[in-house]
Phi, psi and omega in degrees: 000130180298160161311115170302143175317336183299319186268005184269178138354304187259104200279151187307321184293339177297284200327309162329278160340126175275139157245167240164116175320116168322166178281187182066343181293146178230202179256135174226003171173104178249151166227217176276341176272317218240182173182115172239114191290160188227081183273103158293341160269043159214333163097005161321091152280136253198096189264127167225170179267159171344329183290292180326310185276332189281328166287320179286008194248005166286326194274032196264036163218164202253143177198173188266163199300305166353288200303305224283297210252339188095284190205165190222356141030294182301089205266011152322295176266026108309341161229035171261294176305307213296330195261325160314292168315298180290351152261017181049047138266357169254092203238152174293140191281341192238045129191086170313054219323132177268133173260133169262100171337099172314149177262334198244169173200156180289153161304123172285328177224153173243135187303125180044013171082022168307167190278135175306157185300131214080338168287310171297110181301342175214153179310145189251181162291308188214153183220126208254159166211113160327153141196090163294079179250107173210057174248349161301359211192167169253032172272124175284110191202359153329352181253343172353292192291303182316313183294260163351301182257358171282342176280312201285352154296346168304324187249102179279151194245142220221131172269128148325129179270000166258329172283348179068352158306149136355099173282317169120198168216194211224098190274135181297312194317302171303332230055330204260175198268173195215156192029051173265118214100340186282119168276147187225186147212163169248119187279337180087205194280180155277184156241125203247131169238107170279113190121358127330174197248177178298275150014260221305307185285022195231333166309293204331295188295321174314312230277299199305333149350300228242331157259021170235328176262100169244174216348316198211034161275117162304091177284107177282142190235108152285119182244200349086145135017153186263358164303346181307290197344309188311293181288349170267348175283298194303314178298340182291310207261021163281342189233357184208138171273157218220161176215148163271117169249125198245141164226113174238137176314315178219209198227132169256029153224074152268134186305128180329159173219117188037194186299291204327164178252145149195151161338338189260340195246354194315311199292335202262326165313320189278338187276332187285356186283152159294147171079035166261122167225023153195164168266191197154086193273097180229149194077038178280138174254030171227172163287128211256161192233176190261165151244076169312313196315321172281063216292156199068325171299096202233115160244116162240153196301191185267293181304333179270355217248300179262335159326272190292345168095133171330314179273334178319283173290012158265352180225044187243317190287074214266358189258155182270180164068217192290166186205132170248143194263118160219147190243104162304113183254031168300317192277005177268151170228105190253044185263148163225120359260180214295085190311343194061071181224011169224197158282123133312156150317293191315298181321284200288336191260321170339310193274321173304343153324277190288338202250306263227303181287352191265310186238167159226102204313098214240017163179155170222125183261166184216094197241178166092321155006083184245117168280356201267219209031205178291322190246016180303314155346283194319304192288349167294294166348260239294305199310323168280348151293316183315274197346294206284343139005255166289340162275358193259322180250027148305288193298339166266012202264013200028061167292123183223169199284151185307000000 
């Protein structure tokens, strides 16, 4: 004699009960054995076998264990339903659980090996965030974040054990040691849903923002495409007025087109925000055109960049106060040797330099990122020498609470 329902996996009032496939399930991969499901709002996955996914696909309308199966006999499907039920892919229909969307979604590695976000008991200096996005642009740089910090374990990051401080690292270039004292964390990624729209992911990053970054935390941003700058301006600048500073490949105030933010319009999108209050576009390898209608607003070329000299052309540039720094790493030129169609290293830590002693730098982006080809390696290097850089003359930048 078989078991009563009362005494299975699955209890009578369940069994009594209607269920229903929760919303949100997707397929994300099958073969003739496996089936690995995907709850696209919380980003849970679930390998089950073919048997398993063929009883959760009885419920894709709602009816009772009864209506769906008959019988329950089998104790294959009693402990099929039992494994449904208890991971919340079988849910009651007339009360459906509201699932709360994750903003972030995890990392495999944290930048230099900082302590994850949450962890740290005080406040920090920088709080680093992914957001693998590259749909403003044609650069394939969606692995950005990914890159970056799986290269950026050469530099690890090391607490004194008596001072309990930061030791920092050690630029060869400079002689001196660098961020030494700078507390960081790392927050992981954003959650990049591709076909959602831009709108919706460029909130997502204000929101996320606004709870990882605090009273006096520098935020580094890995991208991904250099249109993220835009929801990272706007958000800088809800408390402070702000100017953008660019180091780019080409000129971002090409004329708007729809809604979308890109690479080509960013300097012109980001200058129209409120409380921005000039741009600064310097290494475009075309010709810039001047905008008198736009007073503060400035772009100089790569050629004209070495005509007049770094200080020169910084002080072409008359606006005060805060910055947010974004690095294309498109505008570098890592050939060896050096063709000169980019920015040196030298060239880039010279202007991190001169803008860090002038403002004070209150974000730093790291965009742009194409990892493949021959010298992709190279531009990773570098993209994690700019990042610990540019937080150093961040950190040296008379920075004070907002």
């Amino acid at each position: 004699m078989h078991p009563s329902v009362e005494h299975t996996d699955v209890s009578a009032s369940l069994v009594e009960r209607r269920w229903m496939v929760t919303p949100d399930l997707m397929l994300e991969s099958h073969d003739d054995r496996h089936v690995v499901i995907i709850h696209t709002a919380t980003g849970t996955r679930l390998k089950v076998s073919t048997g398993v996914y063929n009883l959760l696909a009885r419920f894709e309308k709602p009816q009772t264990v009864k209506e769906a199966l008959g019988t329950l006999e089998d104790p294959r499907l009693r402990s099929g339903l039992h494994v449904l039920m208890e991971r919340g892919l079988l849910v009651d229909p007339d009360h459906v659980p509201t699932v709360v969307k994750p903003t972030r979604k995890p990392s495999p590695y944290r930048f230099c090996s900082v302590p994850a976000y949450g962890t740290a008991s005080v406040d920090v200096e920088f709080t680093v965030i992914g957001v693998p996005y590259d749909l403003g642009g044609q650069v394939p740089c969606r692995e950005g974040p990914l890159r970056l910090r799986e290269k950026s374990l050469d530099y690890t990051y090391l607490v004194d054990f008596d001072s309990r401080h930061p030791r920092g690292w050690f630029d060869a270039d400079s002689g001196d040691r660098i961020l030494e004292g700078a507390r960081m964390v790392d927050a992981a990624d954003l959650l990049v849903e591709y076909g959602e729209t831009q709108t919706e992911l460029f909130r997502r990053l204000r929101t996320v923002l606004g709870e990882i970054v605090g009273t006096r935390s520098v935020p580094l941003i890995l991208g991904g495409d250099r249109s993220i700058a835009f929801p990272v301006v706007q958000y800088l600048a809800q408390r402070r007025s702000l100017s953008l500073v660019q180091l780019v490949p080409e000129s971002t105030r090409h004329a708007s087109r729809g809604d979308m933010v890109t690479t080509q319009d960013v300097g012109i999108r980001t200058g129209a925000l409120q409380n921005v209050v000039g741009t600064l576009s310097m290494g475009s390898r075309e010709h810039v055109d001047v905008f008198p209608s736009q007073p503060g607003h400035v772009e100089i070329s790569l050629d004209d960049l070495r005509a007049v000299g770094l200080n020169a052309a910084l002080q072409s540039w008359t606006k005060e106060g805060d910055v947010f720094l974004s690095v294309d790493m498109s505008v570098l030129d890592v050939s060896i040797p050096s063709r000169g169609k980019g920015l040196s290293m030298q060239e880039v830590r010279q202007i991190l330099l001169l803008i860090g002693r002038r403002h004070r730098i209150v974000g730093v982006g790291i965009f742009g990122l194409d990892s493949s080809g021959r010298e992709g390696e190279l531009r990773v290097i570098c993209g994690c020498h700019i990042a610990l850089l540019a937080m150093d003359a961040a950190m040296h930048s008379g920075r004070a609470s907002p």
